[in-house]
ZAMI-31624 format. One record per residue: residue number from 1; x, y, z of N, C-alpha, C, O in turn. Coordinates in steps of 0.02 Angstrom, whole numbers, plus 50000, padded with zeros to 5 digits. Layout:
BEGIN
NUM | X | Y | Z | X | Y | Z | X | Y | Z | X | Y | Z
...
END
This chain:
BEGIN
1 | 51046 | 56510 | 57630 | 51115 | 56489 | 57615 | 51116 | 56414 | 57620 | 51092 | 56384 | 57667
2 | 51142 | 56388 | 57575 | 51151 | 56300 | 57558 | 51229 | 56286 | 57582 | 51274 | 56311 | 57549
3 | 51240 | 56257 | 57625 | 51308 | 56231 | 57663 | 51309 | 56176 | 57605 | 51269 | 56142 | 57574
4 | 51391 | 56190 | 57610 | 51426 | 56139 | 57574 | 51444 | 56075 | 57603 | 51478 | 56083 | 57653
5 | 51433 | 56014 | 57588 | 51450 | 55964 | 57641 | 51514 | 55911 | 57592 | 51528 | 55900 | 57533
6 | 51530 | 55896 | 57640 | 51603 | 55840 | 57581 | 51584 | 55770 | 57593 | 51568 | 55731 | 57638
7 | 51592 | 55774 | 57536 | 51561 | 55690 | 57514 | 51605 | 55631 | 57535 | 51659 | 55615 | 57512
8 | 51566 | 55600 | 57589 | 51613 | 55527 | 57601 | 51564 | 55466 | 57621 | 51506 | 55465 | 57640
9 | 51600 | 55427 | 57611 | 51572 | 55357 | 57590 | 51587 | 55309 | 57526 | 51637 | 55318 | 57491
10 | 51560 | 55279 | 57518 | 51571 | 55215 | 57458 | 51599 | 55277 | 57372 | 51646 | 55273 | 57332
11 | 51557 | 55312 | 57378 | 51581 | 55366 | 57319 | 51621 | 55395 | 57325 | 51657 | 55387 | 57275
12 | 51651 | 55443 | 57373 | 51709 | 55462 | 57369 | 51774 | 55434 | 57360 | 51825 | 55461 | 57338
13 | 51763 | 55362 | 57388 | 51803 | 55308 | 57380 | 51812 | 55291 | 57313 | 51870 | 55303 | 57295
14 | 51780 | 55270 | 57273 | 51762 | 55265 | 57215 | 51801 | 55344 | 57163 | 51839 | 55345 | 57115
15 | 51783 | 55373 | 57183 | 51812 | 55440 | 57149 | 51886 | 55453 | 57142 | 51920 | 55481 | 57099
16 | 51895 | 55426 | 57195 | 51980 | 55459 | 57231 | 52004 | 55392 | 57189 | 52038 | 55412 | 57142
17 | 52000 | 55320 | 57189 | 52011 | 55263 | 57144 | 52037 | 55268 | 57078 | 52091 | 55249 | 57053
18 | 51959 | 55317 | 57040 | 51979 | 55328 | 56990 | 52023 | 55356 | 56943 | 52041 | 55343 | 56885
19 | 52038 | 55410 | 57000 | 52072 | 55482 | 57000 | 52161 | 55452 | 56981 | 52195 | 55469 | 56932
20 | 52181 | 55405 | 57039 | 52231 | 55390 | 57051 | 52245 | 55339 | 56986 | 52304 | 55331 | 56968
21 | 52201 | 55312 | 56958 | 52195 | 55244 | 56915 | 52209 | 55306 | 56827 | 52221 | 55272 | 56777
22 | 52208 | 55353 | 56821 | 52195 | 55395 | 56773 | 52261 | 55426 | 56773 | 52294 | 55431 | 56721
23 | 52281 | 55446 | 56829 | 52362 | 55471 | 56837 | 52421 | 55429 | 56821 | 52470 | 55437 | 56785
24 | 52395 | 55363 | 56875 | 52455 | 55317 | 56836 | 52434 | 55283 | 56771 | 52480 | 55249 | 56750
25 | 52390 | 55282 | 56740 | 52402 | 55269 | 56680 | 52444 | 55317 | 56633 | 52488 | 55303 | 56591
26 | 52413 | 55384 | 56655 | 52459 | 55434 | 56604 | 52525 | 55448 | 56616 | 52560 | 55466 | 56568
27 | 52557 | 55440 | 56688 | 52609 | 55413 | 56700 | 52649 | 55375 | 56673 | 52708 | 55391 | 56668
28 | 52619 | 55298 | 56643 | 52625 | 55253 | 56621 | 52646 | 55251 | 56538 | 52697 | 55232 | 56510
29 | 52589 | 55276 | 56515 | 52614 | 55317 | 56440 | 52673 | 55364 | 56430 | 52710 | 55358 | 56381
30 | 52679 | 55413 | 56479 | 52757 | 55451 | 56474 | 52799 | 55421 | 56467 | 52849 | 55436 | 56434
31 | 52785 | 55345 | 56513 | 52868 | 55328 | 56543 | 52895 | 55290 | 56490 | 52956 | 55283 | 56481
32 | 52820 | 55249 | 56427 | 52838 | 55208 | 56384 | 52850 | 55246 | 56308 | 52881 | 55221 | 56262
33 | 52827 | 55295 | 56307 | 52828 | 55351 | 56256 | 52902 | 55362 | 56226 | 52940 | 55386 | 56268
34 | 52928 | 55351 | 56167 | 53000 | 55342 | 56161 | 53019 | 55417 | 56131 | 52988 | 55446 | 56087
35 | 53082 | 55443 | 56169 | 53110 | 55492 | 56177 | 53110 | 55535 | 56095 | 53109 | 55496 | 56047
36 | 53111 | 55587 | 56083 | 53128 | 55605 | 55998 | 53194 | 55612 | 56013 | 53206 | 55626 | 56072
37 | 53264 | 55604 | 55957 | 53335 | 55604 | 55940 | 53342 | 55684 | 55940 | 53303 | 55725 | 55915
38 | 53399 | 55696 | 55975 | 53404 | 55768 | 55962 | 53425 | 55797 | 55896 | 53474 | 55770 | 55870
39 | 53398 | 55845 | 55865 | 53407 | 55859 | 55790 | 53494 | 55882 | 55783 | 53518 | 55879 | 55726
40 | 53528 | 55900 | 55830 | 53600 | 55937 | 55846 | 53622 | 55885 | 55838 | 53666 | 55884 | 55795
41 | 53609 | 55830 | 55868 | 53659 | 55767 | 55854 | 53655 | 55737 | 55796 | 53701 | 55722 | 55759
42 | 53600 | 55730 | 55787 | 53591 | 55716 | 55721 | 53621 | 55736 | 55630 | 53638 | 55711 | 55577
43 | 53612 | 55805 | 55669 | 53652 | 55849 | 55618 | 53725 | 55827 | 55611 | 53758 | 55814 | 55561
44 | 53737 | 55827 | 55663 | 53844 | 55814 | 55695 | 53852 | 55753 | 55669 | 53898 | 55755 | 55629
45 | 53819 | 55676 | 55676 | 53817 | 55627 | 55638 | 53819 | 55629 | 55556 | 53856 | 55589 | 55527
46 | 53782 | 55672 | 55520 | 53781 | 55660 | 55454 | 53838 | 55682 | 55411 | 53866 | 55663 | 55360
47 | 53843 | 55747 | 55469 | 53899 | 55778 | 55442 | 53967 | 55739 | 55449 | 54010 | 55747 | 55406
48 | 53975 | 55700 | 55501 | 54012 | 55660 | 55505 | 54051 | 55608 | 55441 | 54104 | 55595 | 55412
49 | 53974 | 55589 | 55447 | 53976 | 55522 | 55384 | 53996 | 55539 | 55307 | 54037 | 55507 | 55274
50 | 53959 | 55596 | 55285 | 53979 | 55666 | 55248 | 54042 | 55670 | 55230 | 54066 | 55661 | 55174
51 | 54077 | 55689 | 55293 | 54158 | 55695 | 55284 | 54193 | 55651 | 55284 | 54249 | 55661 | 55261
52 | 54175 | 55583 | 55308 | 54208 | 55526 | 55283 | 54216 | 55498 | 55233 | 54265 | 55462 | 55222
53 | 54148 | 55515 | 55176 | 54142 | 55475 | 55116 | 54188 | 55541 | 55059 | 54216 | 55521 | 55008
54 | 54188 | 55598 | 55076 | 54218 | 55668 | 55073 | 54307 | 55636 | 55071 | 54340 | 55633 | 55019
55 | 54329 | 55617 | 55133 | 54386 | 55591 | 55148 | 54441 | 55532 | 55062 | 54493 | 55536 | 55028
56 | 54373 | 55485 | 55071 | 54367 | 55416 | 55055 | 54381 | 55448 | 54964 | 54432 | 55440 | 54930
57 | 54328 | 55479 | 54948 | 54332 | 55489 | 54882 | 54389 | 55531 | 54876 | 54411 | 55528 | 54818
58 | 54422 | 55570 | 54914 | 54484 | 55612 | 54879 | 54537 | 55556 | 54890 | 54574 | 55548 | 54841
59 | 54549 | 55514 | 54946 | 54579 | 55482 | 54903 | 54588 | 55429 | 54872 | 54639 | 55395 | 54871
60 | 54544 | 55421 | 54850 | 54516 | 55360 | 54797 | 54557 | 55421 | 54731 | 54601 | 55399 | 54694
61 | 54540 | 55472 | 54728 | 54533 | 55514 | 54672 | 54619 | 55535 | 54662 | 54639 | 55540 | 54604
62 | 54652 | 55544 | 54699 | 54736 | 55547 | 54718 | 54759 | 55498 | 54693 | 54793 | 55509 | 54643
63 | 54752 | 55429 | 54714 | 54775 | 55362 | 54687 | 54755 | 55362 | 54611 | 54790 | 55340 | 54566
64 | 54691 | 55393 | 54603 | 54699 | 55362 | 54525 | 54727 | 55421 | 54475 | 54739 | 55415 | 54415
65 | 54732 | 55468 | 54507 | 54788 | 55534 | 54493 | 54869 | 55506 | 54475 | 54891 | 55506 | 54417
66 | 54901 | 55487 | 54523 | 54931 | 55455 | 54524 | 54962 | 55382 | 54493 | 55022 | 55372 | 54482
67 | 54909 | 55336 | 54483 | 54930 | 55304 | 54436 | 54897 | 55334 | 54356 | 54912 | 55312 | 54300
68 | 54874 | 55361 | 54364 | 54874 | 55378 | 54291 | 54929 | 55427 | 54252 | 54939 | 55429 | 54191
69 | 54958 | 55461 | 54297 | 55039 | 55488 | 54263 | 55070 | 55455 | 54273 | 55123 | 55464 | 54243
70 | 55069 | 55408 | 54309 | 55118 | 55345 | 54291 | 55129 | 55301 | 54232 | 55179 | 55279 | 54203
71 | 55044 | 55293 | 54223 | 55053 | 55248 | 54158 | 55072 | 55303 | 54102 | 55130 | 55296 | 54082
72 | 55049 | 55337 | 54084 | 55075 | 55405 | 54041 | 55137 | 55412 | 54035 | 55160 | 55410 | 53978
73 | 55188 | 55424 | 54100 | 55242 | 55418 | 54087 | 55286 | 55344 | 54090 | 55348 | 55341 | 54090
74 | 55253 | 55303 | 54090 | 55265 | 55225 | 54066 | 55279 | 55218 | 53991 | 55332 | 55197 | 53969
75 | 55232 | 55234 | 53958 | 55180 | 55256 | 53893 | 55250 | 55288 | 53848 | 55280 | 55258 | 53802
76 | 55266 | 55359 | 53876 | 55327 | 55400 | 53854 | 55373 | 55353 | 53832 | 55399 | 55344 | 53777
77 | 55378 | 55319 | 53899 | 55445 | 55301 | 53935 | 55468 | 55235 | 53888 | 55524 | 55215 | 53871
78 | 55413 | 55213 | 53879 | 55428 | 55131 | 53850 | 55397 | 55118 | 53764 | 55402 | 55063 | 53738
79 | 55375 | 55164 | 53736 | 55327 | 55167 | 53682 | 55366 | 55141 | 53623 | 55345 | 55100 | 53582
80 | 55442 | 55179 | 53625 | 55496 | 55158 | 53596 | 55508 | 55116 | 53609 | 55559 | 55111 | 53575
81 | 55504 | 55059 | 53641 | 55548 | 54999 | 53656 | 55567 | 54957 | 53599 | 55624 | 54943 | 53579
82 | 55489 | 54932 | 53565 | 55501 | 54878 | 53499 | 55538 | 54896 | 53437 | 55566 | 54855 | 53402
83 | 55538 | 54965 | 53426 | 55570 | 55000 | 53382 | 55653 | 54994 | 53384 | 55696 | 54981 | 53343
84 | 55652 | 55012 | 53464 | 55735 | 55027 | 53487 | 55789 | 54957 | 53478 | 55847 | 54950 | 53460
85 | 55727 | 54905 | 53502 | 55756 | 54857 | 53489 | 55787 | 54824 | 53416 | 55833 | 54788 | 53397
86 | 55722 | 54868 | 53387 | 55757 | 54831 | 53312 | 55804 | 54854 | 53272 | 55836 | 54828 | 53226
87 | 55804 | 54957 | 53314 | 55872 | 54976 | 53291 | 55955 | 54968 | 53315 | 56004 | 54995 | 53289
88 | 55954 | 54915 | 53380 | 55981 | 54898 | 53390 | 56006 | 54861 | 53369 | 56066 | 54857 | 53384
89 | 55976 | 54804 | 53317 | 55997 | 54746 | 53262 | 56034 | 54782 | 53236 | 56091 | 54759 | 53241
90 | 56032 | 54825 | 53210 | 56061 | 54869 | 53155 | 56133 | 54898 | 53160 | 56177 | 54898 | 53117
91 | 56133 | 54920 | 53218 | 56204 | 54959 | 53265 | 56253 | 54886 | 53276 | 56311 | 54878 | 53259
92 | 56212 | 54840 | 53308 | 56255 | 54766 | 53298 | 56286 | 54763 | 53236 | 56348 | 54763 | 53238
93 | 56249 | 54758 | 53161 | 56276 | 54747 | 53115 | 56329 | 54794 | 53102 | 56381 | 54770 | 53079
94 | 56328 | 54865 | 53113 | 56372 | 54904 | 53098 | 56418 | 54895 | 53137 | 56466 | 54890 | 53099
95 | 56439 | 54888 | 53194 | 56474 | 54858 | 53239 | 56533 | 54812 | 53224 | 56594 | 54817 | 53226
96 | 56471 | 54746 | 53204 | 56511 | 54696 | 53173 | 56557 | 54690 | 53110 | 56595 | 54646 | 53091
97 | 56534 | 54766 | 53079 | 56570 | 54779 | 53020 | 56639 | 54787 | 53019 | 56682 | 54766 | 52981
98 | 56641 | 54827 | 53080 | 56707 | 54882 | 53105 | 56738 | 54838 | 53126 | 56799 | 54844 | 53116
99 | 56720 | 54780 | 53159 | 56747 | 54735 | 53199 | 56797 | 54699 | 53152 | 56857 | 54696 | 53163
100 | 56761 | 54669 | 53092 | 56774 | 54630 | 53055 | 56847 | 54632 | 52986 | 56869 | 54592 | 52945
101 | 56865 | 54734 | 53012 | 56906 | 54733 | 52964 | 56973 | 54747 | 53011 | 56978 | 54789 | 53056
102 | 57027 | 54697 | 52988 | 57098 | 54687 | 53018 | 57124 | 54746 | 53031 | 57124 | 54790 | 52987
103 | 57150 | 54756 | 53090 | 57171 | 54808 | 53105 | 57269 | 54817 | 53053 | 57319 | 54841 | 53080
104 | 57268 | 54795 | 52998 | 57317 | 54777 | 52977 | 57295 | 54847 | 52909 | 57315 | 54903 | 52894
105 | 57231 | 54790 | 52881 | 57197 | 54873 | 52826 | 57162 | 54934 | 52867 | 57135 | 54982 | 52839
106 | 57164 | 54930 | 52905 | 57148 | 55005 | 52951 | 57216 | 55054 | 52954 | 57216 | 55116 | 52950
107 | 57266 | 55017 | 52961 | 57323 | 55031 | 52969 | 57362 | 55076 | 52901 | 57403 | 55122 | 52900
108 | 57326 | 55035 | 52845 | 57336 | 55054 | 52775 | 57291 | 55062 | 52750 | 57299 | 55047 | 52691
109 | 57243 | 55078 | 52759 | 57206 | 55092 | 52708 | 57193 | 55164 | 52683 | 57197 | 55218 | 52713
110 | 57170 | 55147 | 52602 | 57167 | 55214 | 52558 | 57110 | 55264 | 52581 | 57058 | 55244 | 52608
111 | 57126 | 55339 | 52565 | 57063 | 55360 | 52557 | 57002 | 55357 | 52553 | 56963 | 55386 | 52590
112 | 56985 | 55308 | 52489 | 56925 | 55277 | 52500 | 56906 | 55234 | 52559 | 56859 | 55255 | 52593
113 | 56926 | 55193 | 52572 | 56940 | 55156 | 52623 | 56912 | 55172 | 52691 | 56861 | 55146 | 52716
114 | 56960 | 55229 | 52727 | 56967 | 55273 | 52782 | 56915 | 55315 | 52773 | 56886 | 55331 | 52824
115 | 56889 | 55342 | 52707 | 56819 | 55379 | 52741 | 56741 | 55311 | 52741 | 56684 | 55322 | 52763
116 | 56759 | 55265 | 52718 | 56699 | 55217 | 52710 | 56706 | 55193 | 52803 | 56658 | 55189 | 52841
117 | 56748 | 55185 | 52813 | 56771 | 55171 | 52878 | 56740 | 55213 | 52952 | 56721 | 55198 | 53009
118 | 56748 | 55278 | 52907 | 56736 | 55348 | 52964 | 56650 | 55350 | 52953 | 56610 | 55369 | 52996
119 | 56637 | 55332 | 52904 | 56562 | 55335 | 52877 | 56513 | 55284 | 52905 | 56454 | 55289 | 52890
120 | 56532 | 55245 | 52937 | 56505 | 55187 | 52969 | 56530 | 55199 | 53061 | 56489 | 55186 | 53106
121 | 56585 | 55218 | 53073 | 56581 | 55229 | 53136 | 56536 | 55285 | 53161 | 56500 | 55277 | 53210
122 | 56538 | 55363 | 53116 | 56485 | 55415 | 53126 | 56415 | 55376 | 53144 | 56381 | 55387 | 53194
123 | 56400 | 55327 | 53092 | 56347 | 55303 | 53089 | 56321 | 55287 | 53165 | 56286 | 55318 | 53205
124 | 56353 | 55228 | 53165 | 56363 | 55225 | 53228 | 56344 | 55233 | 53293 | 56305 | 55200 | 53327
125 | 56386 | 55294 | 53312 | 56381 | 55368 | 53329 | 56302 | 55397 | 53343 | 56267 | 55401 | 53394
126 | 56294 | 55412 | 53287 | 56241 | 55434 | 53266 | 56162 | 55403 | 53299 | 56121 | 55424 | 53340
127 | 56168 | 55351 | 53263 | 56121 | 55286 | 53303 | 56123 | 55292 | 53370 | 56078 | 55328 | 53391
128 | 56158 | 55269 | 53412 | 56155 | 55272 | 53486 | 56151 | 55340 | 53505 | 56117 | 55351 | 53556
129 | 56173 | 55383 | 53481 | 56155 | 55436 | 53500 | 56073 | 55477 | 53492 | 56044 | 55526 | 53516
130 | 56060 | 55421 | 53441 | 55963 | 55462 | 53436 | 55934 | 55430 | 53484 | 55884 | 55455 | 53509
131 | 55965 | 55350 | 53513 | 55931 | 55307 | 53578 | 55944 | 55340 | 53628 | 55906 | 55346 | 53676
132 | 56000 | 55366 | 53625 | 55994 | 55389 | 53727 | 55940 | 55468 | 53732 | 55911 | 55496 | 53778
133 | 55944 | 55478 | 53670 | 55896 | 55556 | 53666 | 55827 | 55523 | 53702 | 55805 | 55543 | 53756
134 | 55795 | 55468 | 53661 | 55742 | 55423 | 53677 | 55741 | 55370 | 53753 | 55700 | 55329 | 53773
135 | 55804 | 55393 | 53781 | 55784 | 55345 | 53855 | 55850 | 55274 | 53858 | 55878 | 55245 | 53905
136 | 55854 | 55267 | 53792 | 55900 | 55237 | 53781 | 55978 | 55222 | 53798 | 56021 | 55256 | 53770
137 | 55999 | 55163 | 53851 | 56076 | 55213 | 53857 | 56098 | 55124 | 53855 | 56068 | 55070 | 53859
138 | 56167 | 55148 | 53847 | 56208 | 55079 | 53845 | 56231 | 55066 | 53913 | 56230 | 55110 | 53956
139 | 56251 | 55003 | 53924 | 56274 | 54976 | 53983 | 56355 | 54948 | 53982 | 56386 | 54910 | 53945
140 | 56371 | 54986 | 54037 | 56458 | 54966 | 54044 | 56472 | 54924 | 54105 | 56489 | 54944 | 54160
141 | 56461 | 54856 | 54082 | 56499 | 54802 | 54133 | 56564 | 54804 | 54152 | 56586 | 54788 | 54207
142 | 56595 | 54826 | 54101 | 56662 | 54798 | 54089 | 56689 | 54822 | 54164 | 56675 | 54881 | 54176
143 | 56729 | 54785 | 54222 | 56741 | 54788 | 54289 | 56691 | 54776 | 54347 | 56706 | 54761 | 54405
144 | 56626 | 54787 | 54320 | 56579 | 54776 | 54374 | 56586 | 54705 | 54402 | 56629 | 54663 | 54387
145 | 56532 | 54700 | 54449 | 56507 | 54616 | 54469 | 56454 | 54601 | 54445 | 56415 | 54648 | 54441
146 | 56431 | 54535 | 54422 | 56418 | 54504 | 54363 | 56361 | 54520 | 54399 | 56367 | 54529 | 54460
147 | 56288 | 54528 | 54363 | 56201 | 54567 | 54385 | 56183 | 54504 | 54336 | 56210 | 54492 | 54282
148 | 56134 | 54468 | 54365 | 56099 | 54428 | 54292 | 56053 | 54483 | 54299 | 56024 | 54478 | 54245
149 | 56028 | 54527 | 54324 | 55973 | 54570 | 54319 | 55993 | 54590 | 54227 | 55960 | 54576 | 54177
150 | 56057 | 54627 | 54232 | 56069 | 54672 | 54185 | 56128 | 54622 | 54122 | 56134 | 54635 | 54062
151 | 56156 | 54579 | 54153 | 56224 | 54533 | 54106 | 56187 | 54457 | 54097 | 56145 | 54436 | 54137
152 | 56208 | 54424 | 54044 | 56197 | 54357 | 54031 | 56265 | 54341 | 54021 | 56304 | 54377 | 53989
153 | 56282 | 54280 | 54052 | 56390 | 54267 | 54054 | 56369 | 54185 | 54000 | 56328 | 54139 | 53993
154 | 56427 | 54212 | 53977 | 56421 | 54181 | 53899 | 56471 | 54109 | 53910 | 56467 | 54054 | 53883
155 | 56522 | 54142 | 53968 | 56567 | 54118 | 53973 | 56634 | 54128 | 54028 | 56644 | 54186 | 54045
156 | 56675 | 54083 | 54052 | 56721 | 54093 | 54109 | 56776 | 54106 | 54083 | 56798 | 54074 | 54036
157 | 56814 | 54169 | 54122 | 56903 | 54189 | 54099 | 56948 | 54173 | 54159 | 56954 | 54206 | 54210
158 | 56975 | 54123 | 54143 | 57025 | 54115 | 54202 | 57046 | 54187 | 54202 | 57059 | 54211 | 54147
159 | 57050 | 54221 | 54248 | 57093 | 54272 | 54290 | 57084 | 54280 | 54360 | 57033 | 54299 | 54388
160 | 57149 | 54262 | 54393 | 57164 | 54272 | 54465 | 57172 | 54350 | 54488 | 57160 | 54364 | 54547
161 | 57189 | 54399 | 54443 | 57210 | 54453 | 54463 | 57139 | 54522 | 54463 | 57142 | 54584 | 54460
162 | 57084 | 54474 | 54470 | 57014 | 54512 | 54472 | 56963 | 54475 | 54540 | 56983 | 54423 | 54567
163 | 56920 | 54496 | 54555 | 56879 | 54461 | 54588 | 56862 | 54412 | 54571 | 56894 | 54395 | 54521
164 | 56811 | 54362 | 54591 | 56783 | 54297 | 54561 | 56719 | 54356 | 54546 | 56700 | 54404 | 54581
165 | 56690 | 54321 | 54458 | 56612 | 54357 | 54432 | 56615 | 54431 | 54420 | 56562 | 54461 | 54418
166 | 56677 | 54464 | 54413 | 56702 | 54493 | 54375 | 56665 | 54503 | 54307 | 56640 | 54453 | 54282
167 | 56660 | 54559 | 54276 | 56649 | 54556 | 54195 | 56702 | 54566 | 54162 | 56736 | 54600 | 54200
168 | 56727 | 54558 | 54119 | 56801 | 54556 | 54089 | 56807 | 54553 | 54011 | 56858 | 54557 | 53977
169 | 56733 | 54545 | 53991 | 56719 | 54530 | 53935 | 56662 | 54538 | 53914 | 56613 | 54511 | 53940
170 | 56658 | 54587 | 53852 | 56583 | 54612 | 53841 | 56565 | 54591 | 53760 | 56571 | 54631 | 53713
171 | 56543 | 54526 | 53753 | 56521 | 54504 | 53690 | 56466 | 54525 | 53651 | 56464 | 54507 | 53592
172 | 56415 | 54564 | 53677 | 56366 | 54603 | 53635 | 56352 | 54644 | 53707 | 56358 | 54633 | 53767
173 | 56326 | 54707 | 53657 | 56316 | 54777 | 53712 | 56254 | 54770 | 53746 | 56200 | 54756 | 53718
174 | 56261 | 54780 | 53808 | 56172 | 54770 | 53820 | 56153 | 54854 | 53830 | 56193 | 54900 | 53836
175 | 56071 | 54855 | 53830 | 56041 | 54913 | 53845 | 55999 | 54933 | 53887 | 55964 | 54887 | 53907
176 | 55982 | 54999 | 53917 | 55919 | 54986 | 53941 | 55873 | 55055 | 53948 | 55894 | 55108 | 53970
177 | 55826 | 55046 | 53932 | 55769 | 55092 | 53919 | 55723 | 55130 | 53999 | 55680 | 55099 | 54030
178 | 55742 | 55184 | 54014 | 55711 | 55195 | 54094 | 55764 | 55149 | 54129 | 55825 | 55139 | 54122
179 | 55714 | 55124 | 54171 | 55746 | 55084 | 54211 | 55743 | 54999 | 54206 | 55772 | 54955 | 54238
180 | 55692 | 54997 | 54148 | 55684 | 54941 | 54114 | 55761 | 54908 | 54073 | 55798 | 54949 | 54045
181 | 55776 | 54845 | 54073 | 55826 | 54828 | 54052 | 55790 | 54785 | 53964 | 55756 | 54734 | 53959
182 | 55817 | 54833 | 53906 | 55805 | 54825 | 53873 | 55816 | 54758 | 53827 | 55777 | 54719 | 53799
183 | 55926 | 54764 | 53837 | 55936 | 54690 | 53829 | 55985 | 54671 | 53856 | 56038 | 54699 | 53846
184 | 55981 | 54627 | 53891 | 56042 | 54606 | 53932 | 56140 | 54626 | 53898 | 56150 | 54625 | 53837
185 | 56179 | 54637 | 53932 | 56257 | 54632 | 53889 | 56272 | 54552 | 53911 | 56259 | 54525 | 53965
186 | 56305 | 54521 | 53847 | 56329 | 54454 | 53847 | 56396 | 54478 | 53871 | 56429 | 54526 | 53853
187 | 56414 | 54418 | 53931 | 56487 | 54434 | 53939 | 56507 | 54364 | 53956 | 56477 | 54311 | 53966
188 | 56602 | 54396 | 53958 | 56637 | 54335 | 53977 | 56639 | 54368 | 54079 | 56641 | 54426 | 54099
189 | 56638 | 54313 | 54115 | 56657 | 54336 | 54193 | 56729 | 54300 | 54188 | 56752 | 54254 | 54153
190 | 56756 | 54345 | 54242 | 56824 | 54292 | 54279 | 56805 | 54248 | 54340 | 56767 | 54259 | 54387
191 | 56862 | 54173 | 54318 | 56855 | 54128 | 54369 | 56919 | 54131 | 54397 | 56967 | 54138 | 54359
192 | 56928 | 54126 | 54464 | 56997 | 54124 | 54493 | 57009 | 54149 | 54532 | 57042 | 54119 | 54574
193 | 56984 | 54242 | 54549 | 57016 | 54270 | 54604 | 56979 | 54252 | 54644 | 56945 | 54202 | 54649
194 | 56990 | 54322 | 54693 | 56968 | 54323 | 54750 | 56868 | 54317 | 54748 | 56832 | 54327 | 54700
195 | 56858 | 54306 | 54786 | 56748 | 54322 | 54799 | 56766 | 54369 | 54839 | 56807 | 54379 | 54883
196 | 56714 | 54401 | 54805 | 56661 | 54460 | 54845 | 56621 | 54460 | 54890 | 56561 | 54456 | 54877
197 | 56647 | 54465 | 54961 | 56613 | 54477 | 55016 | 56576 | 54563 | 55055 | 56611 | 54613 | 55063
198 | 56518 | 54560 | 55068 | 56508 | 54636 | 55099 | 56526 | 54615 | 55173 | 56517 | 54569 | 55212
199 | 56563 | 54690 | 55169 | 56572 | 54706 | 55243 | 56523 | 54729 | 55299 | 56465 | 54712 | 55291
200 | 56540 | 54767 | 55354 | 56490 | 54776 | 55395 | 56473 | 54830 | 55373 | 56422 | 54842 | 55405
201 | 56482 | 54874 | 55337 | 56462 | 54951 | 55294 | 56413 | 54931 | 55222 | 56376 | 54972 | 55196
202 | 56421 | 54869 | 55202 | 56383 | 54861 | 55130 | 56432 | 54865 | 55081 | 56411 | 54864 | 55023
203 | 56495 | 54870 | 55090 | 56543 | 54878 | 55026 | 56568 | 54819 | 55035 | 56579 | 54791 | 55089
204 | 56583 | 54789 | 54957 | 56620 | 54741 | 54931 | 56686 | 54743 | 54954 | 56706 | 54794 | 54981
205 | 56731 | 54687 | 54945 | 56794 | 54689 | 54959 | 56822 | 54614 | 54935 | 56785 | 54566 | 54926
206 | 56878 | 54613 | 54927 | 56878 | 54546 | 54895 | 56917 | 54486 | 54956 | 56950 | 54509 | 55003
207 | 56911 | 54444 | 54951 | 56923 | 54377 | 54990 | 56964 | 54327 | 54942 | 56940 | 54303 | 54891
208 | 57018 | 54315 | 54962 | 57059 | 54269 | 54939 | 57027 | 54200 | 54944 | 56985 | 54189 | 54987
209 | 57042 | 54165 | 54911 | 56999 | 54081 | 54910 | 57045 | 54047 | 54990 | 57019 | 54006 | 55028
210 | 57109 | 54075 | 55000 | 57141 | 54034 | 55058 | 57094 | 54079 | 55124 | 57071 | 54039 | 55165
211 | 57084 | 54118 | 55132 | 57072 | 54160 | 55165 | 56965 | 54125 | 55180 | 56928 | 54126 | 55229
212 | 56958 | 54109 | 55131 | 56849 | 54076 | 55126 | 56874 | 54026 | 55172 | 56836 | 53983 | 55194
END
């Protein structure tokens, strides 16, 4: 039988050195070894980003939804304009026709006359009535307060017994197409009364000049 004996001295020393020198190195490697990303998170991230650009493009895609029946119904809405306008020259002239005959031969006048008469007001008629089908509608100043949005004032009417900027006077018809103002109404305003002040509600009311 061969007894086992344990090795000590300069070698075992040496051994146990190495031993320890081999551990912490591989130690050493673990600790610097960079982690792998968990694939779960990873996943949850893309999907993330995914649904944002998901987000982003619908509504990118809404907005241009959106303005594009807009312009369409712009398109509708306004296509007529250059046309309307020039049949509006036209309704002026007829206008000015009716205008132009004395209410003295209206009063008397013949048959012929009275239907040439009726034949031009139908007309008329007729005309503005194919514009408002088209969007087209006339504008009634007459009592409002003077809009340069919608009135051009041609001119001042002394009257005290109206507000001050008053319309009082409607020298050519204005129109307007949608909400577009096609052509302004020429008017006369009154100078004299009272101004138009808003109250604490937003309604007008009138103010005497002794009273400003």
């Amino acid at each position: 039988m061969t007894d086992e004996t344990t090795k000590t001295g300069p070698d075992a020393t040496a051994a146990d050195t190495s031993a320890d020198f081999a551990q912490d190195a591989a130690e050493s490697v673990d600790a610097t070894e960079p982690s792998q990303p968990d694939p779960v998170e990873l996943l949850k991230a893309e999907n993330g980003e995914l649904r944002d650009r998901y987000l982003r493009l619908a509504a990118e895609m809404d907005n241009l939804r959106r303005r594009t029946e807009r312009e369409v119904k712009d398109a509708k809405s306004y296509s007529v304009a250059g046309f309307a306008r020039d049949m509006l020259a036209v309704a002026d002239n007829l206008r000015r026709t009716l205008d132009a005959i004395p209410a003295e031969a209206r009063a008397s006048a013949d048959a012929g006359l009275q239907t040439l008469i009726d034949g031009v007001e139908l007309t008329e008629r007729a005309m503005l009535s194919a514009l408002e089908r088209h969007g087209v509608r006339q504008i009634e100043p007459i009592g409002q307060k003077f809009d340069p949005n919608f009135h051009q004032a041609m001119f001042e009417v002394p009257n005290s017994e109206v507000p001050n900027n008053t319309v009082v006077q409607v020298v050519q018809a204005g129109f307007v197409i949608g909400e577009r103002v096609l052509r302004p109404a020429m008017v006369g305003v009154a100078k004299g009364g009272p101004k138009i002040v808003e109250n604490a509600e937003g309604a007008n009311s009138p103010l005497d000049e002794k009273d400003a």
